[in-house]
C-alpha positions in Angstrom: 0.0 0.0 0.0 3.2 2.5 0.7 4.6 2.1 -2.5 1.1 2.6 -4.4 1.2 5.8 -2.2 4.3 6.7 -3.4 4.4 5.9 -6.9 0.9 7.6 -6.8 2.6 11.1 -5.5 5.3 11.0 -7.4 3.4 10.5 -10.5 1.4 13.9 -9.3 4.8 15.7 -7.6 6.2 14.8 -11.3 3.0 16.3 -13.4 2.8 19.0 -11.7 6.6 19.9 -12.3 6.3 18.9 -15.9 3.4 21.6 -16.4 5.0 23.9 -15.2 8.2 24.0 -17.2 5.0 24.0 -20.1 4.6 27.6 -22.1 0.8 28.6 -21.5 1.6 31.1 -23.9 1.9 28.6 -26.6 -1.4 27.4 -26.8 -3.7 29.9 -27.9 -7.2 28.9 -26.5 -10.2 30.6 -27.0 -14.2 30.1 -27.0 -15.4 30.9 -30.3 -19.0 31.0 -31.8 -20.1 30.8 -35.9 -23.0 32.2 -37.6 -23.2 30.9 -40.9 -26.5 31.4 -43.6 -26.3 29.9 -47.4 -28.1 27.9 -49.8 -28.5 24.5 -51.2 -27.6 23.2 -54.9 -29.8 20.5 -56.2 -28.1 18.1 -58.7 -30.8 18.1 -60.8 -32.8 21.9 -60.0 -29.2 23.9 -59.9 -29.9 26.8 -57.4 -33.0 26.0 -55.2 -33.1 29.1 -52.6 -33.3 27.2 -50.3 -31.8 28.3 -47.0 -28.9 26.4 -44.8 -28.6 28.1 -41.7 -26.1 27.1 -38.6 -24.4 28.5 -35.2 -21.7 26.6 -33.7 -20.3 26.7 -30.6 -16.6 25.8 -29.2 -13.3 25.9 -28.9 -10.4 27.0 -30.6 -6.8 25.7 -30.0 -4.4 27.2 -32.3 -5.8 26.6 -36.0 -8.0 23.8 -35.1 -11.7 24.2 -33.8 -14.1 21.9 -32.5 -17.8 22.5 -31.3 -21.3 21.8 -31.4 -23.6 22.6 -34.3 -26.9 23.7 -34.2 -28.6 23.2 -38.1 -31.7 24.5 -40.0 -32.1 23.2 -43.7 -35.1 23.6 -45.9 -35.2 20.1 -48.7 -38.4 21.7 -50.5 -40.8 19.1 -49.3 -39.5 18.8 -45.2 -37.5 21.0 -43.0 -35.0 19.7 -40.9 -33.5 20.4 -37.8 -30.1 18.8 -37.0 -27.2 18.8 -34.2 -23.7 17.7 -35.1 -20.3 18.2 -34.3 -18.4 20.9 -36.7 -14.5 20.8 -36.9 -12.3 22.6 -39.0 -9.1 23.4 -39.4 -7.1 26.7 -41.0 -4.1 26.5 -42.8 -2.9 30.0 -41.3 -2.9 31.1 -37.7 -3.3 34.9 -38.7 -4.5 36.2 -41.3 -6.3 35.7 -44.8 -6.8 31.4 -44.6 -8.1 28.9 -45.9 -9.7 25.9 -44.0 -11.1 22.2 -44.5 -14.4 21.2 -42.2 -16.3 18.6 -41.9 -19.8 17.7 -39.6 -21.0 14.5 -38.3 -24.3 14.4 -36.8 -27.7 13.9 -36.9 -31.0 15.3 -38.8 -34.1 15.3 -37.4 -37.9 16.6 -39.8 -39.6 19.8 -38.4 -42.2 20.2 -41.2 -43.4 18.2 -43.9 -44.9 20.6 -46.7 -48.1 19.2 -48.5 -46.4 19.5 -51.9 -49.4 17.3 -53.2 -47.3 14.4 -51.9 -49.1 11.6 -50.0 -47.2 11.8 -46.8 -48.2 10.5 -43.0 -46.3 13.5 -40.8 -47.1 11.4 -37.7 -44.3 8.6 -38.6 -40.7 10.3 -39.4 -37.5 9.7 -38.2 -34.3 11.6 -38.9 -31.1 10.3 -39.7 -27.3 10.8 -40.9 -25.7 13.9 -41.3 -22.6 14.4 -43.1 -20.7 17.4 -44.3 -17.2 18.6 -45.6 -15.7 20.6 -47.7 -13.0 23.8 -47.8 -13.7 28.0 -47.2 -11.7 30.9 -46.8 -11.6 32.6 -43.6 -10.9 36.4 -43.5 -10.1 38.5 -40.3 -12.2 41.8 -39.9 -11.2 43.5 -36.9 -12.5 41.4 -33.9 -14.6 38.9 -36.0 -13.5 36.5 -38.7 -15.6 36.2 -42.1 -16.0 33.1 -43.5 -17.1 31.6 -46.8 -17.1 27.7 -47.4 -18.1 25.4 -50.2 -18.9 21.8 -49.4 -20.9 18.5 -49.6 -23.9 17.5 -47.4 -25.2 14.3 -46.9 -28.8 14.3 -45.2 -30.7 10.8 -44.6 -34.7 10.9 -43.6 -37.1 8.1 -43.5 -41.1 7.9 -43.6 -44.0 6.3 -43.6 -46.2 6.8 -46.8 -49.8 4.8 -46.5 -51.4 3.0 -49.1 -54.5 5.1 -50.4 -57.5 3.5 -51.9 -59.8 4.6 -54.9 -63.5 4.1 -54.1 -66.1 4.6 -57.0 -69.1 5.4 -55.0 -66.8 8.5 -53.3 -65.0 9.4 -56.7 -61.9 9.8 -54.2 -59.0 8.7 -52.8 -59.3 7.4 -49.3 -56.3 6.3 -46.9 -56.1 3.0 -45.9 -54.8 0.8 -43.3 -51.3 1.9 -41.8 -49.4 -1.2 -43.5 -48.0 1.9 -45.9 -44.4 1.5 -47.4 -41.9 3.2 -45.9 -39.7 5.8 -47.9 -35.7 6.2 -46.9 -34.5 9.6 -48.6 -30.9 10.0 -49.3 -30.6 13.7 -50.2 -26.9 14.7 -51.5 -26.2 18.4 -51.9 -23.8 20.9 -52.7 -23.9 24.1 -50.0 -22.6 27.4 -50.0 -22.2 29.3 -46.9 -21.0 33.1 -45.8 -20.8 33.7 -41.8 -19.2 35.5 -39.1 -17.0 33.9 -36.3 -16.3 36.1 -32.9 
């Protein structure tokens, strides 16, 4: 039990020696937040206006940072909402840089739109989020402007139920809840200009 003691302490005596021979100095440490609002290409629409909107928050060691990402992103027929962790790295510790990023989270639907598609809102689930891509960041007194291109991979899954035609109604009439259930892949290309301070 003494020498677990020991070793023990002089594990600690030793740390604490070690950090302080370390340079605080050298690590520059900082909490930093990102506003960032763009748009999303569509493959096969070009430029659909439809807004990407994000705020990160966390923290920055040097060139690298690494937070938490709050998400808003309009698909045309369901918004989502998403959390995801955002990292990104700058080539440059001062001045005009450019940066690689990438997200990994998760994408959750706020709002299906009627879009004239048959869709049962009460069964959705989310699913993967994935991003990466390069930007430029560009220092502006106190705050840092940043424009980014990149990828974003978004995966949603629902429930569509079967609808039945009946003569005597001259309509369309939902039918039992054994629908099929739809898995969406959406790939897109993103644009982005923000603000980090």
């Amino acid at each position: 039990m003494k020498k677990l003691i020991l070793m023990i302490l002089t594990f600690c005596f030793g740390s604490f020696v070690y950090g302080q021979e370390q340079d605080s100095t050298r690590y520059n440490r900082r909490w930093v937040n990102t506003i960032q609002l763009g748009q999303m290409f569509d493959g096969n629409e070009g430029v659909t206006g439809r807004l990407s909107a994000s705020w990160a928050s966390g923290i920055e060691i040097n060139k690298a940072f690494v937070g938490l990402e709050l998400g808003f992103n309009d698909y045309g027929l369901f918004n989502l909402g998403s959390i995801a962790i955002n990292g990104r790295y700058r080539l440059f510790e001062k001045g005009l840089s450019p940066y690689g990023y990438g997200i990994v989270g998760y994408g959750h639907p706020w709002y299906f739109k009627d879009n004239n598609e048959q869709i049962n809102t009460t069964s959705r689930r989310g699913g993967a989020l994935l991003g990466a891509g390069l930007g430029v960041e560009y220092p502006v007194g106190k705050v840092r402007m940043l424009f980014q291109l990149g990828y974003k991979f978004q995966k949603v899954t629902y429930d569509e139920p079967n609808y039945y035609y009946y003569d005597w109604l001259s309509s369309f009439v939902a039918g039992n809840n054994d629908g099929k259930q739809t898995t969406r892949k959406m790939n897109r290309v993103e644009f982005k200009i923000g603000l980090a301070f």
